[in-house]
N, C-alpha and C positions, 0 to 999 in steps of 0.2 A: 832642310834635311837632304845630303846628297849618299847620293850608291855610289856605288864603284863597280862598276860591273863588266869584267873579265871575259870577255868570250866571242864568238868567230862574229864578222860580219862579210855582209856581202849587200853590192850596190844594187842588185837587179832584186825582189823580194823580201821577204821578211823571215829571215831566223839569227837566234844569236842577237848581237847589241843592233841590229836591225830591226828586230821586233820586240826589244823592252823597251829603247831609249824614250819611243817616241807616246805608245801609253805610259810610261812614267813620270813623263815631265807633263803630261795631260791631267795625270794627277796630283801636279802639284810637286812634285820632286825632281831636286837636281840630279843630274846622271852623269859622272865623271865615264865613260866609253873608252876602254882599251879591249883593243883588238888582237886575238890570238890569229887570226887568218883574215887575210883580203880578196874576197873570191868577186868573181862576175855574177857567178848564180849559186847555191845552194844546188847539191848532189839531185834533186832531182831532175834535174834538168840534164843532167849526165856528169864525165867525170869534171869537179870543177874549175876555173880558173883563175888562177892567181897565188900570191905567192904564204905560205904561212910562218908567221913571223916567228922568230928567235924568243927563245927566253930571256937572252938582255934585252933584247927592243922591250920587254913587258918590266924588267927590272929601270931600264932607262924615264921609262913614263911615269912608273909608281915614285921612283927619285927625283922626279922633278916637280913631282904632284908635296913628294916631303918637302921638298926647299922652298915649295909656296907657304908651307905652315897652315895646308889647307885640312890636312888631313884630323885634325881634333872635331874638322865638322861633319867628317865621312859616318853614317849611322850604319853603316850597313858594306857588306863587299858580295856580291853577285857573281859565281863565278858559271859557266856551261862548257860547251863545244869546246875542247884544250887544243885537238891538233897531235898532241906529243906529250910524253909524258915529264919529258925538262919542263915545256910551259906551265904543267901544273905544279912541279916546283916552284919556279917563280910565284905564282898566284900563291902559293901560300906565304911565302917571301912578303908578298903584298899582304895577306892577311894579319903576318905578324907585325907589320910597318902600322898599320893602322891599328891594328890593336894596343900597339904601344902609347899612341897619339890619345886614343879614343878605348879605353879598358871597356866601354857598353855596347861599342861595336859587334853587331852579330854578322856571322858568317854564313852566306848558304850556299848550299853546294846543290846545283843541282848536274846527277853524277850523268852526262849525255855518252852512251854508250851505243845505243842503240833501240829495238822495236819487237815485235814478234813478229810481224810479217818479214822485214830485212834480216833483222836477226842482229849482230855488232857490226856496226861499221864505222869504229875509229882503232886506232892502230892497235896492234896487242898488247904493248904496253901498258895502255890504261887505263883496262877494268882491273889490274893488280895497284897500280896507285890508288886508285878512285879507294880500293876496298883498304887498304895498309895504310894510304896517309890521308887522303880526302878528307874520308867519311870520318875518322876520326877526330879530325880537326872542324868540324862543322856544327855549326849550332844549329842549323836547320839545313837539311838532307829532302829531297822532293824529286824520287824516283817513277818511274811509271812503272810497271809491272814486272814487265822485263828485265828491266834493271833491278830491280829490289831480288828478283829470283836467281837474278846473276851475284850479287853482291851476297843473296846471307846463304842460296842453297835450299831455298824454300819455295816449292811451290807454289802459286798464290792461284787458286782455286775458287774462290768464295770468301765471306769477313774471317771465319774462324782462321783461317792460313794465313790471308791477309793479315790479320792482326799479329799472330805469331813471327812472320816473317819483319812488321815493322817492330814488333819488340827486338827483336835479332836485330837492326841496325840500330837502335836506339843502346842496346848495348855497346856496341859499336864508338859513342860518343857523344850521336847527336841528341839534342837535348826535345827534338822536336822531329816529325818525318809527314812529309805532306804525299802519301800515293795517292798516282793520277791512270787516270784509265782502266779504270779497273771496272770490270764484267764479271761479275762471278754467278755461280747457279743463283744464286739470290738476286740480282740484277733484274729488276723488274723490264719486260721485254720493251726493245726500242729508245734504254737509256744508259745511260753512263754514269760511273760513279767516281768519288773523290774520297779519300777518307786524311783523316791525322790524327794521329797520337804522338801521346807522350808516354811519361813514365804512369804518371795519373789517372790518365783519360781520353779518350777517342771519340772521335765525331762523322758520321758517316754524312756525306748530301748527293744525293740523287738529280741527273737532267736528262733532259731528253737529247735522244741520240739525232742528231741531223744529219741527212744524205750528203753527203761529201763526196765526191769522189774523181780525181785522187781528196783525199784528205791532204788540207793542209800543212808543208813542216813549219815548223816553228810553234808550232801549238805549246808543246810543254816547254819553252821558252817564256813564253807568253804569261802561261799559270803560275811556273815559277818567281816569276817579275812579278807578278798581281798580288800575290800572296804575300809575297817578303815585305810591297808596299802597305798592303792593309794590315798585314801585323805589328810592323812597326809603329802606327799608329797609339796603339793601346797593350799591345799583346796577348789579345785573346783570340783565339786560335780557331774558336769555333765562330767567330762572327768572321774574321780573315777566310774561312773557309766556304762561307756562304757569300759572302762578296766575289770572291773569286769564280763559283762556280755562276754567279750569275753575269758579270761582265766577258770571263770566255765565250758561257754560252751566248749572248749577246752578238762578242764578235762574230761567230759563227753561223749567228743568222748573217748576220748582214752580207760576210763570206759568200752565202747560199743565194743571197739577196741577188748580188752581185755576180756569180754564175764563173768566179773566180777562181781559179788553184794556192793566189796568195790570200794572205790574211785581210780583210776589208777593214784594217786599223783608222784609215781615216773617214770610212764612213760611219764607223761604231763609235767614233770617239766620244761622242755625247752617252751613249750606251754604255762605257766603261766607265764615266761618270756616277751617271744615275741609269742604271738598267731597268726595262721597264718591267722584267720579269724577274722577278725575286724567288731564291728558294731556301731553305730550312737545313740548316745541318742538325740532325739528329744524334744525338747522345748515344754509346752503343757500348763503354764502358763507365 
């Protein structure tokens, strides 16, 4: 089973095809990696360095991924961090190259804009793509808060907004919508939540919040990779979502373990396996 997964890396830490490749192939899945940017460190380190690639360098890689005759085995295309709003042209370019290959192939998008504390920080361009072509084009869409309020205009407050806000992108296209980071008045004190629906049905799961500080980037890189992995498996949505929330929180002990600012990927690795602490996603539609 391989991904294809579209988006920045950087040599020094973990976000972007730096922090899926490496739990995806831990669990068992090939990772075809093309990179939208080649940085030394991830923005938080300051401004960062290196060069961010052309939308042909991204159409060059996908065409030569076609001419291996590989792509009928691609399950899946992963796209995050774009860079620019031409690269996310191409990545749909790629989306539609494989889907031609592979009709069962699903797409996700997850739309990296930005946070509430920073606020957007990718170019202005493309929160208008993400919302006009992205998200339309995506069968599974996995925004954090920020982003989802950016994208429908919805405040997300608590589940009720929450929910309203992932119907608004679910209108939108995606057939599925995985929000992450979400704290609302209901938010039992000292944890974090995840929710996903569909047109159908909705699933809430609750973790405990751990001391981070800085937090992590790459985290909702991370979720997004882990999700798209365990759904593919079977495609239900509610166990992908309980899996998920327990292999993050996993890594994020170990993170904490470790006393680190990057992700503790290879010390968790057993942990994103089999996590020793399991939680419940709960039904809420």
């Amino acid at each position: 089973m391989a991904i294809l997964s579209i988006q920045s890396h950087v040599a020094y830490g973990h976000v972007g095809n730096s922090a899926v490749t490496f739990p995806l192939q831990r669990l068992g899945r090939e990772v075809w990696a093309v990179h939208t940017v080649m940085f030394a460190a991830h923005a938080g380190y300051g401004p960062p360095k290196g060069p961010v690639f052309s939308a042909q360098i991204v159409r060059d890689v996908v065409s030569g991924l076609e001419q291996l005759q590989v792509l009928p085995r691609c399950k899946a295309i992963l796209s995050g961090y774009l860079g620019d709003a031409d690269l996310g042209a191409a990545v749909l370019d790629a989306v539609a190259t494989v889907k031609q290959a592979n009709p069962y192939a699903l797409y996700c998008c997850d739309p990296v804009m930005g946070d509430a504390a920073p606020g957007i920080y990718v170019r202005d361009n493309i929160p208008a793509f993400m919302k006009q072509h992205a998200i339309p084009a995506a069968d599974i869409a996995t925004p954090n808060v920020f982003e989802l309020t950016l994208l429908t205009g919805i405040k997300v407050t608590d589940i009720a907004s929450a929910m309203a806000a992932c119907q608004a992108l679910l209108a939108m296209g995606p057939k599925l919508v995985l929000l992450t980071s979400l704290e609302g008045h209901q938010t039992p004190p000292d944890h974090i939540e995840m929710l996903v629906a569909t047109q159908q049905a909705a699933w809430l799961v609750s973790t405990p919040k751990l001391d981070l500080d800085p937090a992590p980037n790459g985290a909702g890189d991370l979720t997004a990779a882990l999700f798209l992995a365990f759904y593919l498996e079977n495609q239900q949505a509610d166990t992908a979502l309980a899996r998920t929330a327990a292999a993050v929180h996993a890594v994020f002990g170990a993170t904490q373990a470790a006393g680190t600012r990057e992700l503790a990927l290879l010390d968790a690795q057993d942990d994103i396996l089999r996590p020793k602490q399991l939680f419940h996603a709960r039904m809420i539609k």
